[in-house]
C-alpha positions as CSV (number, residue, x, y, z in Angstrom):
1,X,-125.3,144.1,219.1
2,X,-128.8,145.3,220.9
3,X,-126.8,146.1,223.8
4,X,-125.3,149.6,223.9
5,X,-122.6,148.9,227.0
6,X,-119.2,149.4,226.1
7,X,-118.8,151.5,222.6
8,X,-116.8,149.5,219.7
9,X,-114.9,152.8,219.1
10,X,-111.2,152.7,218.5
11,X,-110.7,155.3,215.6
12,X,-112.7,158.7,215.6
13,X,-112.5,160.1,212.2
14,X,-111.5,163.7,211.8
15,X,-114.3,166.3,211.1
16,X,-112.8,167.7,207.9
17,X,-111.7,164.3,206.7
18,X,-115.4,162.7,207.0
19,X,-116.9,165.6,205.3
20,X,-114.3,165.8,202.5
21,X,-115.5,161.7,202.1
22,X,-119.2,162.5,202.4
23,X,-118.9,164.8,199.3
24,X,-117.0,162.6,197.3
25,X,-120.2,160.1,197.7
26,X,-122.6,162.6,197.5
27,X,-124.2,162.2,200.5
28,X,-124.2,166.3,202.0
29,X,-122.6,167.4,204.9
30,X,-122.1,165.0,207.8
31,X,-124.6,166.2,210.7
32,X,-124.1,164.2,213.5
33,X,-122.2,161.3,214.6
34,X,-122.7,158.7,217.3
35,X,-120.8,155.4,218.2
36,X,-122.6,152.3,217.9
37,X,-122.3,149.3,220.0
38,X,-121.0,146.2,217.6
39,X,-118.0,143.8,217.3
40,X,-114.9,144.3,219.1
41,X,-113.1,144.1,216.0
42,X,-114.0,147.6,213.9
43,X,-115.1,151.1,214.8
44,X,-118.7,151.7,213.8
45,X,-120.5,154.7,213.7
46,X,-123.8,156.1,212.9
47,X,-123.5,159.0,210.4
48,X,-126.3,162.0,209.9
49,X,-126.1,163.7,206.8
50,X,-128.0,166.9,205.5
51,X,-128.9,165.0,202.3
52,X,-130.0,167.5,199.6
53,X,-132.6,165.2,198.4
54,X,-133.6,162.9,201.0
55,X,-136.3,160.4,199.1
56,X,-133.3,159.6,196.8
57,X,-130.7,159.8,199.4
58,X,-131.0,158.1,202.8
59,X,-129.7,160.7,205.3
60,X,-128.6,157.9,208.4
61,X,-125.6,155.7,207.2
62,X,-123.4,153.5,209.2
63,X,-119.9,154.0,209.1
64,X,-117.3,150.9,209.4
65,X,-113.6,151.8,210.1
66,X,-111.8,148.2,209.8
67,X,-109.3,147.9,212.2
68,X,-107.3,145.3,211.3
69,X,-107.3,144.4,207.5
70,X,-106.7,146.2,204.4
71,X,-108.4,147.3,201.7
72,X,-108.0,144.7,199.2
73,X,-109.4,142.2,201.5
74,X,-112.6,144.3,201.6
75,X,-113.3,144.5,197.3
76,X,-114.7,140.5,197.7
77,X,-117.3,141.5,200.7
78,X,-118.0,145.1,199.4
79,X,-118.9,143.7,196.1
80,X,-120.7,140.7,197.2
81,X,-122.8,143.1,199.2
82,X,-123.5,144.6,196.0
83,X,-124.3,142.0,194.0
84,X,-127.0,140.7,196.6
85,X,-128.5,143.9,196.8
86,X,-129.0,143.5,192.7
87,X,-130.1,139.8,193.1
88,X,-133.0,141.6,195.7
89,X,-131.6,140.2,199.0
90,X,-131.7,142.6,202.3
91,X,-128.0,143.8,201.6
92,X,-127.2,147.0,202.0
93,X,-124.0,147.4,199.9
94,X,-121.3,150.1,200.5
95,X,-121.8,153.1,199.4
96,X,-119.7,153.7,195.8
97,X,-117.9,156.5,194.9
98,X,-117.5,158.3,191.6
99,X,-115.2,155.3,190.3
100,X,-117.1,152.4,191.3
101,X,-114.5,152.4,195.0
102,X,-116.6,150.7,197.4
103,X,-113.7,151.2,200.3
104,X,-112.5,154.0,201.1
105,X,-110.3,155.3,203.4
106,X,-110.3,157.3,206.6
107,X,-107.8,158.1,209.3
108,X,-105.3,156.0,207.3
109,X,-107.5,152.9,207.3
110,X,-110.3,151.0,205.3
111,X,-113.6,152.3,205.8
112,X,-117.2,151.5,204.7
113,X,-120.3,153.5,204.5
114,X,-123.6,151.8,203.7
115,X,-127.3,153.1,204.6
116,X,-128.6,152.5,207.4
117,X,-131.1,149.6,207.7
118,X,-134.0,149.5,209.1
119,X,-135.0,146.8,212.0
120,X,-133.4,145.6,215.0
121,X,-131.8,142.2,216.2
122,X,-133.6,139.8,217.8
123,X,-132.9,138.3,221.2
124,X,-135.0,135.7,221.3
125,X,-135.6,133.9,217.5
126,X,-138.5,131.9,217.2
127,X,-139.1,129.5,214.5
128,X,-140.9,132.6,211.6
129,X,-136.7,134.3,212.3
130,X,-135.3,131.0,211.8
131,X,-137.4,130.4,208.1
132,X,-136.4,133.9,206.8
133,X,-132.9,133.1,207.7
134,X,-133.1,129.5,206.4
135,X,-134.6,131.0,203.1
136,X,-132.1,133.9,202.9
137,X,-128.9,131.9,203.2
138,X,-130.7,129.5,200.2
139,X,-130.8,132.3,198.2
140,X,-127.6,133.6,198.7
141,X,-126.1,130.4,198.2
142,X,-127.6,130.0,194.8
143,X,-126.3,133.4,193.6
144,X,-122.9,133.7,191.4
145,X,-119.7,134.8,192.5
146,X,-118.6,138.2,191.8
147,X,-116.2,138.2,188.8
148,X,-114.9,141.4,189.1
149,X,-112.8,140.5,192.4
150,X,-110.8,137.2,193.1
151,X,-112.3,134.5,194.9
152,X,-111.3,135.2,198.7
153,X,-110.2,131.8,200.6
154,X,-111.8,131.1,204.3
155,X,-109.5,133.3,206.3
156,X,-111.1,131.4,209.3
157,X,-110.4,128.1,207.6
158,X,-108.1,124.9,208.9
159,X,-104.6,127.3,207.8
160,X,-106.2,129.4,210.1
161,X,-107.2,126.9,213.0
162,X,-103.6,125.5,213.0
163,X,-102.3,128.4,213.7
164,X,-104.6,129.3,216.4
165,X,-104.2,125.8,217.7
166,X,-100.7,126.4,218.3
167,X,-101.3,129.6,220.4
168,X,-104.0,128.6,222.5
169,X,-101.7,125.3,223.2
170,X,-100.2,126.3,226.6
171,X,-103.6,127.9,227.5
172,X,-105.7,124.7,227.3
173,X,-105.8,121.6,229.5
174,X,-104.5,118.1,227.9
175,X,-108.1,117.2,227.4
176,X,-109.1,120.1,225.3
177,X,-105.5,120.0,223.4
178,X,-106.7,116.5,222.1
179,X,-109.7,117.5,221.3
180,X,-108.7,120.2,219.3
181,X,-106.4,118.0,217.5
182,X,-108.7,115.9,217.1
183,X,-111.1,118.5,215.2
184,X,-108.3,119.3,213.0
185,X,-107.9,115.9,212.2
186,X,-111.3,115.6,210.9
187,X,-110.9,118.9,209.2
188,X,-108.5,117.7,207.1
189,X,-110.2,115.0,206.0
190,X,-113.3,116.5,205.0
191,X,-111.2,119.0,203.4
192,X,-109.0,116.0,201.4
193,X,-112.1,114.1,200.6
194,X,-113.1,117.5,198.6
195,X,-117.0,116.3,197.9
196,X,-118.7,118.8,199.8
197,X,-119.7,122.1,197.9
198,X,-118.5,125.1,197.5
199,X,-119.4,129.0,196.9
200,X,-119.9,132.2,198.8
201,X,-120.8,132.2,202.1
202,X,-121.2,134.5,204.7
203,X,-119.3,133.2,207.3
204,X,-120.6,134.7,210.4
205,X,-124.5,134.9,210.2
206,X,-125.4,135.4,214.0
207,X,-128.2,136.7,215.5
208,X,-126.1,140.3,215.4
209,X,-125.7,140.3,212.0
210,X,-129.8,140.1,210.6
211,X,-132.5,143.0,211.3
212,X,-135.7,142.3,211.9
213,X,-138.9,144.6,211.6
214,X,-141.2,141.8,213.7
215,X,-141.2,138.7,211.5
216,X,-139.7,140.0,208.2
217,X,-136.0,139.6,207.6
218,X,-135.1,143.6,206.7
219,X,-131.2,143.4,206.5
220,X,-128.5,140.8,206.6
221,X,-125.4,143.1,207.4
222,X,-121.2,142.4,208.1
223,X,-120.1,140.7,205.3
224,X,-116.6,141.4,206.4
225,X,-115.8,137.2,206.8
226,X,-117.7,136.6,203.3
227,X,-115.5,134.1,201.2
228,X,-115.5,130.6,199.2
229,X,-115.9,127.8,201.4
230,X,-118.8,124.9,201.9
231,X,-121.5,126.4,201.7
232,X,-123.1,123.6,204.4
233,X,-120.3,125.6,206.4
234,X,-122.9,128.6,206.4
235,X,-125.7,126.5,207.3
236,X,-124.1,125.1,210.5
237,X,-122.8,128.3,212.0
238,X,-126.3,129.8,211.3
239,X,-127.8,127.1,212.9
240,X,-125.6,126.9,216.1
241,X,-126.9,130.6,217.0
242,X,-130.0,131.2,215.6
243,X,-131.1,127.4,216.9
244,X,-129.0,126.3,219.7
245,X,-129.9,125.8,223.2
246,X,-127.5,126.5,226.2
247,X,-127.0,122.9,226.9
248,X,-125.2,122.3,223.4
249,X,-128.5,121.0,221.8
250,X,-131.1,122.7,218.9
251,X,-134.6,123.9,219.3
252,X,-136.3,121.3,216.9
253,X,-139.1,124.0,215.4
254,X,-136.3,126.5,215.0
255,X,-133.9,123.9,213.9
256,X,-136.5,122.7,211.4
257,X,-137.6,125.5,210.2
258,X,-134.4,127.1,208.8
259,X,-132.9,123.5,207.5
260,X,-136.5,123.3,205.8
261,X,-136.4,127.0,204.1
262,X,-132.8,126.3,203.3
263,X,-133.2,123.2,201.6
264,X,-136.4,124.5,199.4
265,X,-133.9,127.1,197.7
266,X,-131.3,124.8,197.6
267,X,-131.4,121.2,197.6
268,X,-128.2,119.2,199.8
269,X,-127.6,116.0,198.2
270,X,-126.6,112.8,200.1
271,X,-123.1,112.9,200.6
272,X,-124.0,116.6,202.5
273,X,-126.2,115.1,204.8
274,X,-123.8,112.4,205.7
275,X,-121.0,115.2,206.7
276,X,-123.8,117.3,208.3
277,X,-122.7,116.3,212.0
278,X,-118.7,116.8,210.7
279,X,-119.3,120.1,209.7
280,X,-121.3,121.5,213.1
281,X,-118.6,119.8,214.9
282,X,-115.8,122.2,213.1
283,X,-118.4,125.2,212.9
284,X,-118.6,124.6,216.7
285,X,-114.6,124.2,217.1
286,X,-114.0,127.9,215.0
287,X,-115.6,129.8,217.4
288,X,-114.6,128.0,220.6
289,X,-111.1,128.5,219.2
290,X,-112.0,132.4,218.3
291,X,-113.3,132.8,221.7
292,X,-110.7,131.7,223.2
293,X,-107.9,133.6,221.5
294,X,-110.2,136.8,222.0
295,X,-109.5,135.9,225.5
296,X,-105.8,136.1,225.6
297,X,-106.4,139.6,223.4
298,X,-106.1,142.9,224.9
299,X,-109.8,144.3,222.5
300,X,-111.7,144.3,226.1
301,X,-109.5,147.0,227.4
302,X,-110.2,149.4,224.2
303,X,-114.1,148.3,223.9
304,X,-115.3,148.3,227.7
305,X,-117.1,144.9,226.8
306,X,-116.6,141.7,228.3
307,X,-115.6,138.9,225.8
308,X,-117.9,135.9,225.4
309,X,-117.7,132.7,226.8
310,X,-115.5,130.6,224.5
311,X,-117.2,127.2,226.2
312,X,-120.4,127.5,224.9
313,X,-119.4,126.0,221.4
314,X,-117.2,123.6,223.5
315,X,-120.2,122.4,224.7
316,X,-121.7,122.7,221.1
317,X,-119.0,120.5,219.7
318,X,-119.0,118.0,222.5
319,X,-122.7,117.6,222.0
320,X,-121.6,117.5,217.7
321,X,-119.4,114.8,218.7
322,X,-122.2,112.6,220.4
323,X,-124.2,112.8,217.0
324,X,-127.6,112.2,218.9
325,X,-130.0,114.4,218.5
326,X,-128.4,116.7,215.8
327,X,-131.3,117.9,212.9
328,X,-131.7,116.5,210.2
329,X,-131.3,118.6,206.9
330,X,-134.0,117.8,203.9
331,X,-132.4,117.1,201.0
332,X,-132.3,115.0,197.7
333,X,-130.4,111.9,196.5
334,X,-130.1,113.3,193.2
């Protein structure tokens, strides 16, 4: 985040411990550490080290501590990260160790160190951000799975929004307990019709997640929801923040613009286009429903930071719903 209220911090890692892990990579002795504002979900630090050879080592790393998850749900990011950084996309991967281990471990949980990346987040995307994202996620889209890890389902999928569904039920009105349902309803179909495609996605491309050095895309970072599902899925949460207005609607030269670079790296057939408004409305419905159970969650006490406002992407997917004024994606019939 580009806000530094409220540290992300749950887990400090112990001196010895960090240093014994900072040999193991071969980065030099840890120098300095300092929280960093991010997520509410993971501690994240950024790490200092004495590097012994500084134009082949970077000496400023940031350090990931996953709270909740474990370590073999971390190989399919880690490695994806990996393999993008090989393809020439702005990923930095996870630093390896001697074995190949991309995750380590530290204070008894999973942990991730990649270089630090240089850039900053921007507030305020205009429609030169929303190209290099358009152009990135067309990229990415058209790379191959990693086949040394298996294929990681949506763990923010329909499974996933069931179950949320059920806990958010006595916390929502009658209205919005229909129109959940009714979201799931069309989830299912989509999901039964099985025509839309599929690969890796990232999952949770927001404005926090992409570093910018003015105009130029310099790092696409938090993989950490990466896994197989539509890849128009991508597309939609992208465009919701890097595109979306307050009042539910899309900036049409930022909407175009990243639905045009997307659709030059990868072209989306007809039957893609016709599910486009379907699959805002349930990339909409995830994160009201996140935002909502975040809400019932006890993170803010730990963090310090106020959770956000789950009825913005209400108002996203009531505005889905309409299906006026939603942007068009290019595409081809073929």
């Amino acid at each position: 985040m580009a806000d530094n209220g409220g540290m992300a911090v749950y887990t400090t890692p112990d001196p010895d411990e960090l240093a014994a892990l900072c040999r193991r990579l071969g980065l030099g002795a840890p120098r300095a550490l300092q929280p960093v504002a991010a997520g509410v979900e993971n501690s994240t630090w950024l790490l200092s080290v004495a590097a012994a050879n500084p134009s082949a080592t970077p000496t400023e790393w940031v350090l990931t501590i996953v709270e909740q998850g474990d370590v073999e749900a971390l190989r399919f990011p880690a490695t994806l990260c990996a393999r993008l950084q090989d393809a020439g996309l702005p990923v930095p991967a996870p630093r390896p160790a001697p074995d190949g281990t991309r995750v380590h471990r530290l204070a008894g949980k999973p942990a991730l160190l990649a270089p630090k990346a240089a850039g900053g987040h921007v507030l305020h995307p205009g429609a030169a951000h929303c190209r290099a994202i358009g152009d990135f996620l067309g990229r990415m889209h058209g790379q191959p799975r990693p086949a040394t890890v298996p294929p990681r389902g949506n763990p923010f999928g329909r499974d996933w929004m069931e179950r949320a569904g059920d806990r958010l039920a006595a916390h929502l009105d009658a209205a919005d307990r229909v129109l959940l349902a009714e979201q799931l309803t069309r989830y299912r179909a989509l999901e039964d019709a099985g025509q839309l495609p599929r690969g890796v996605i990232h999952a949770d491309l927001f404005r926090d997640n992409a570093l910018f050095e003015g105009e130029r895309l310099s790092a696409v970072i938090d993989f950490n929801s990466a896994c197989i599902d539509w890849l128009l899925l991508d597309l939609a949460i992208a465009l919701h923040d890097w595109a979306g207005r307050a009042d539910g609607g899309f900036d049409a030269a930022g909407a175009a613009a990243l639905l045009t670079a997307y659709a030059r790296r990868r072209p989306v057939g007809a039957g893609e286009r016709r599910a486009w408004p379907e699959v805002l409305g349930i990339a909409a419905t995830r994160f009201w429903v996140s935002r909502a159970l975040a809400q019932l969650d006890t993170a803010s006490e730990l963090t310090g930071r106020a959770h956000k406002d789950p009825a913005e992407f209400r108002s996203r997917l009531l505005a889905c719903r309409k299906a006026t004024g939603i942007p068009e994606v290019p595409g081809t019939d073929n």
